[in-house]
C-alpha positions, 0 to 999 in steps of 0.5 A: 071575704079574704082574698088568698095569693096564690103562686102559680106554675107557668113553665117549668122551664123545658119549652124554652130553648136551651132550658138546661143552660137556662136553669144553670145560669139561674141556679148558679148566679145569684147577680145574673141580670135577667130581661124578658122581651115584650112579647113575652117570648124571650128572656134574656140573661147577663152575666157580670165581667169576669164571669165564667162562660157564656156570660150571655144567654137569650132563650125562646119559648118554643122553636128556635135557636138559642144566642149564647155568646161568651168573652175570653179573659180580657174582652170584657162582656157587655155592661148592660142589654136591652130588647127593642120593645116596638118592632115586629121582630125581636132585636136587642141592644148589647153596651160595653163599658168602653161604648160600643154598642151592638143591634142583633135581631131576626130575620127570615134566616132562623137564628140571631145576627148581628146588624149594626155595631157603632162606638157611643163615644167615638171620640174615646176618653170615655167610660160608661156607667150605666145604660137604660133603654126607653121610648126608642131612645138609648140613654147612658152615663159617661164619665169624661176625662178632664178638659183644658178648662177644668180645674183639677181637683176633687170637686171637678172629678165627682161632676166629670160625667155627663148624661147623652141620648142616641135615638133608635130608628127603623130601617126596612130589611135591618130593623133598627139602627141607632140615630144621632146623639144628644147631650141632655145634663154635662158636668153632672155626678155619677148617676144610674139610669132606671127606665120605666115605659115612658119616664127615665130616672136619674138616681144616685149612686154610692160613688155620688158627691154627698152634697148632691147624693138626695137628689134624683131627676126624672125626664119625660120624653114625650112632654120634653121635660126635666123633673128634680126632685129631693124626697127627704125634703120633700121639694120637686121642679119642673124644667123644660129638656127637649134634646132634638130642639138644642135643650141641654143643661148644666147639672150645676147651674140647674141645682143653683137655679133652683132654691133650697134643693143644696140645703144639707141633707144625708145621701138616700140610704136606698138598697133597691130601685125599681120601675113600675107603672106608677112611677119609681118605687125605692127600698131603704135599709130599714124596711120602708118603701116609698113611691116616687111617682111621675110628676116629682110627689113622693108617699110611703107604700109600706113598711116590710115586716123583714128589713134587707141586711146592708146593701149586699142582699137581694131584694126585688119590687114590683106591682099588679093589681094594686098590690105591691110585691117585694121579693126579699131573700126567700120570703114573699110579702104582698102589700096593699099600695093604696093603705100600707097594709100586709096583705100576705107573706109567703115563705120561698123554696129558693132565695134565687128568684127574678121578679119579671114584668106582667108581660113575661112568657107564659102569660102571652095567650093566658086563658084566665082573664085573672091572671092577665097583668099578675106578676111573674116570678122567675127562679131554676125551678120554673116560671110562676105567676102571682095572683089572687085567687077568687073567693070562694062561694061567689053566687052569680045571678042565674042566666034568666036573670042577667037576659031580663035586667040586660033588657029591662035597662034596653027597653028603658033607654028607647021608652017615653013613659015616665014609669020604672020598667022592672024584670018583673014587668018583662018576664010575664008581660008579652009585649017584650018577646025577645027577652023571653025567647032569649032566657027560654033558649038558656034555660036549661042549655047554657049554665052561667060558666058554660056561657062564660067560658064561651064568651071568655076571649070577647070579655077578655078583649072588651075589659082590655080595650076599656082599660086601654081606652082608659089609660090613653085617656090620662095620657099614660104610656102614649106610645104603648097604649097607641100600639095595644090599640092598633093592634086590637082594633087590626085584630077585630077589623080581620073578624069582619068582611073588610068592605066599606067602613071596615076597609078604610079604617084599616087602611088608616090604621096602616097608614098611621101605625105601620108597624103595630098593625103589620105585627097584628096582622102577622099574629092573624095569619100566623105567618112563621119563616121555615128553614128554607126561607119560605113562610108558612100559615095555619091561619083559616081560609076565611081569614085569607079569604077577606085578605085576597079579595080584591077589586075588579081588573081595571078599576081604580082604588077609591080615594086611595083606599087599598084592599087589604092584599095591596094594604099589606105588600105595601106595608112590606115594602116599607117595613119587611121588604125581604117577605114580600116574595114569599108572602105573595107565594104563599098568598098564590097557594091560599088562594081559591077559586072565586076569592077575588072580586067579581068578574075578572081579576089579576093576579096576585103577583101582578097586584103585588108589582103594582104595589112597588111602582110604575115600571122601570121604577121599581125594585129590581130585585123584588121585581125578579122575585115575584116574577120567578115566584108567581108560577106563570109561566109568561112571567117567568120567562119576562123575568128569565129575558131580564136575568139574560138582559142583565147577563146574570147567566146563574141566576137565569140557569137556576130559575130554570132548574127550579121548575119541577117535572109539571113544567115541562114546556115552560123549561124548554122555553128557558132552555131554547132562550139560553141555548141562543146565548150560548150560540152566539157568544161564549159567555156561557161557557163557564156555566155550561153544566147547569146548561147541560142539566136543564137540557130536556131529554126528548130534545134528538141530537138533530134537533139541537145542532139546528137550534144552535145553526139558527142562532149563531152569528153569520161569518164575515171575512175569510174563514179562519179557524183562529180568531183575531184578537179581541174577537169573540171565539167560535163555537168549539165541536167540545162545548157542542159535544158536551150538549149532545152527550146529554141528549143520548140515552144512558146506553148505546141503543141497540136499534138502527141510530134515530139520527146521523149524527148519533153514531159521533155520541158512541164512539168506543173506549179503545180508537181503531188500530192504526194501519201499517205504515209502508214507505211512501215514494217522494213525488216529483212536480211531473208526478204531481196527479190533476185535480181529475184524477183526485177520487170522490171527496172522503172515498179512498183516504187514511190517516196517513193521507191526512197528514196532521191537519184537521 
């Protein structure tokens, strides 16, 4: 029965951020490069220099925020743009035409930013041609200015370019940042630069010399090799290129090293180059598309029904299933790869469509196992997927029937009877119980699409992990294939109760891919940062549950095996180490009583120290958040006596403010501790109201001058109400004042005063009238009183008597 393709509707566009832009910029250009990242979750769109604003787009499905970047005239938008495919955050990767080279990523903080900018030529004098990302490494084609050696002329400016490659490493908090530079090819043409998942293709260009033009490299980094290769002549050879150990070579000497690749031969007519997982596929002007595949090989796929009109019409290639799909103008043609075969042709609605790899967005939680790995089509009018429909009428064996022959093939392996087991035997011979209890209980409950669609997640991950399986096997995609594995298997390993067995293999695959199984876990526990900084989960308690589990206080982890709450802030540390905070805190909230082991156990944020280090070694900044963090109010105050040590007097006051009314006690320690410094010092004084609003209100104003005469320091000398210089200034009665208006209440009490020194807190708004002043007779020295005749100190004065003096 005939298959029938089928153009199915993903999104339409509207669970994108800035959709509207998203489908302007789509609907408007026709050249728009358009990239989508490999979770699925971003597409990113470029403009070509000198287009009109914004020239770059990246948009997300679902919540978040938008990057939209435009260039006034004269700064030119970048030359090409990639996604970092293998980290846990999405980060890209912009090129200019002069060399500079700019990371942007995520972090906790919603929103793009900006994390490392360096010059990919920093000796100047160049100018890139084309970029291409692959396998962690960034690869470009530069054109040189003319050396001292160089002959000038025509043939020295056509192999006046030169090929290098700049690794991308991770690097804790920033993500990734770009490594050293290699030279792979000098003195070479102008070449383009195609990147599938594990091999780059070095093609020619229209500006390529002619002698040279019908040859195209292809260079392995995983096996460090250089493959050239001449499909009109149909000639391929193999060379060893491995730019970490010194490999490089001379374009020039490795073409005359290699007999019969110079014979004369017409430039590759080719309209279109692609990617694809079996290798470079390539349209030429007459409608015929070809395969160059990995090891240098070239075979015809097909030839299209409608050849593309000159080089200037669009045109894009791809395949899924074994089927190729060639998008030329509006027309759809599907062939079959393994026979050339035209297999259907569809007619478009828009000649404005973008051909996307099988991971694009939509297809990331795709319940339909038919649709996984099908081609995705891009265009304003939404996304869609190519796929092939099921026949129709496919009759599947009853339920009965797959339990019997399920079991018969069971029962055959573990028999040592010579005879055939047959389902016949087991449906009416009672010896076999269990197949027949099994088909009784489906009989009449579970129809055979009921049982497949419960069963459909299990089956998905079962076909997906022997194709996986497979494709390592043959050493296709290493690095991919390795990272899909880990995180299934971190994926399966978090369903199960995560003790013996289970637990070491997931510390193993902890320790031998960090990355893939922090990125798994983190889909597990469906952790997302908010606005505010903290993360948040909507994973099951019993997922948290087998994560929070961990050993009884004061036993040792066997053999180095980590319980999974230290596996994971281990983990953190290396890679994340700004979510380890709010990872604990959010870990301190799943938890329930009797999740940890038996008997006692420590607390989260003690077993998250643990992970940094011994003490005194540790990060001092993560050390101060999960202590602040933990909600214990010891730990609280360890951190607080910390900050006070280390005088960041700031950082103390908003720890303390930071506790809500349910730590009443907790903040009166804090605020007794800061009260002592602000006694004995003036260090404070600048951030005396932060002091003042953590101040408790049921502290009395008594209460408060004998906490500060307890802790300032003892006079020594004489009294003097000047300070020397270079001497630490007195406590003023204006700092003090200031604290004990803020232990009064918000009006004057109309009782008796609860304390001596309250009435000082209430003074009016107007001062007393001054009393008359009288002439006041000059004294003689005889006139002068004795100290006898000098009444009771304060009785009998005025202000008149004090003179000016205080």
């Amino acid at each position: 029965m005939k298959r029938a393709g089928t153009l199915r509707l993903l999104s339409d566009l509207s669970n994108f951020t800035g959709a509207a832009r998203l489908r302007e910029l789509l609907a408007g250009d026709p050249d728009v490069l358009v990239r989508c990242s490999p979770d699925g979750r971003h597409l990113l769109l470029l403009r070509s220099p000198g287009s009109p604003a914004p020239q770059l787009l990246v948009s997300m499905r679902g919540p978040g925020l938008t990057l939209e970047r435009a260039w006034p005239e004269g700064h030119p938008s970048p030359l090409d743009a990639f996604f970092v495919p293998w980290l846990a955050r999405p980060a890209l990767i912009l090129v200019w035409e002069s060399g500079l080279a700019e990371v942007w990523g995520t972090g906790m903080e919603p929103g793009w930013k900006l994390l490392q900018s360096t010059e990919l030529c920093p000796d100047g004098g160049a100018r890139l041609l084309a970029v291409a990302a692959t396998r962690g490494r960034l690869v470009w084609c530069e054109e040189r200015q003319l050396g001292v050696e160089d002959q000038p002329g025509q043939l020295s400016m056509a192999f006046s370019h030169r090929v290098c490659v700049k690794t991308l490493e991770t690097s804790g908090e920033v993500g990734t940042k770009l490594g050293r530079t290699h030279i792979l090819l000098h003195h070479c043409p102008p070449f383009g630069l195609i990147a599938s998942r594990k091999d780059l293709f070095l093609v020619p260009t229209t500006t390529t010399w002619p002698g040279v033009a019908h040859v195209l490299l292809i260079w392995n980094p995983s096996k460090s090799k250089v493959i050239v290769v001449a499909p009109s002549l149909g000639l391929s050879h193999s060379k060893s290129l491995n730019p970490r150990q010194g490999d490089t070579w001379d374009f020039r000497t490795l073409l005359r090293g290699l007999p019969g690749f110079l014979s004369p031969r017409e430039p590759l007519a080719v309209h279109t180059w692609a990617p694809s997982s079996h290798g470079l596929l390539l349209l030429d002007l007459k409608g015929k598309v070809s395969l160059v595949q990995c090891h240098g090989g070239t075979r015809t796929v097909g030839i299209l029904q409608e050849a593309p009109v000159g080089l200037k019409g669009s045109a894009a290639l791809g395949t899924f299933h074994g089927t190729l799909a060639c998008v030329l103008g509006s027309t759809l043609e599907l062939l079959d790869m393994s026979s050339g075969q035209l297999l259907e042709r569809k007619v478009l609605s828009t000649d404005k469509v973008h051909l996307l790899e099988p991971s694009a967005p939509g297809m990331k939680n795709e319940e339909d196992m038919e649709m996984q790995g099908a081609l995705c089509l891009l265009s304003a009018l939404g996304l869609f997927c190519v796929g092939w429909e099921a026949p129709q009428g496919l009759e599947l064996p009853s339920d009965k029937d797959m339990v019997f022959e399920e079991a018969c093939g069971y029962y055959q392996r573990r028999s040592l009877r010579g005879t055939q087991l047959t389902p016949e035997e087991l449906r009416h011979n009672s010896m076999f119980r269990a197949p027949q209890a099994l088909a009784s209980i489906l009989q009449g409950h579970l129809p055979p699409s009921a049982l497949l669609t419960t069963l459909r997640a299990e089956l998905r991950d079962y076909r997906s992990l022997e194709q996986l399986k497979a494709q390592l096997v043959a050493g296709d995609e290493e690095e991919a294939g390795w990272t899909e594995l880990a995180e299934h298997e971190v994926a399966r390993l978090l369903r199960t109760q995560l003790t013996g067995d289970h637990l070491v293999q997931f510390n193993t695959i902890f320790q031998a891919l960090p990355t893939a199984a922090w990125s798994a876990t983190l889909q597990a526990l469906q952790l997302q940062p908010d606005r505010t900084g903290r993360l948040r989960s909507q994973a099951p308690p019993d997922v948290w549950k087998k994560i929070l589990r961990g050993p009884t206080a004061g036993k040792e982890h066997p053999n180095g095996i980590l319980p999974p709450f230290e596996l994971l802030c281990q983990c953190l540390c290396q890679l994340e180490p700004p979510w380890l905070p709010p990872f604990v805190e959010l870990a301190q909230q799943q938890g329930g009583p009797g999740w940890a082991a038996e008997g006692p156990s420590l607390p989260l944020y003690r077993r998250a120290l643990a992970m940094l280090g011994e003490e005194g070694k540790r990060p001092e900044a993560l050390e101060l958040e999960l202590l602040l963090g933990s909600g214990r109010p010891k730990a609280v105050l360890q951190a607080v006596r910390q900050l006070i040590e280390k005088e960041q007097w700031e950082k103390a006051l908003q720890a303390g403010l930071a506790l809500d009314s349910s730590s009443p006690l907790l903040r009166s320690e804090i605020f007794k501790l800061l009260l002592a410094e602000f006694a004995r010092h003036r260090r404070l004084d600048a951030h005396l109201p932060l002091l003042c609003r953590l101040c408790p209100p049921e502290v009395a104003p008594d209460e408060l001058l004998l906490l500060l005469r307890t802790h300032l320091p003892d006079d020594v000398g004489t009294a003097n109400p000047f300070p020397e210089p270079g001497a630490e200034p007195p406590l003023t009665v204006g700092l003090v004042r200031a604290l004990l208006e803020q232990t009064g209440a918000q009006g004057r009490p109309s009782g008796p005063p609860q304390s001596k020194y309250e009435d000082i807190l209430w003074d009016p708004d107007t001062p007393p009238p001054t009393p008359p002043r009288g002439p006041i007779a000059t004294l003689q020295a005889s006139d002068h009183p004795g100290p006898e005749a000098w009444v009771p100190s304060g009785q009998g004065l005025c202000a008149t008597d004090m003179g000016g003096h205080l």
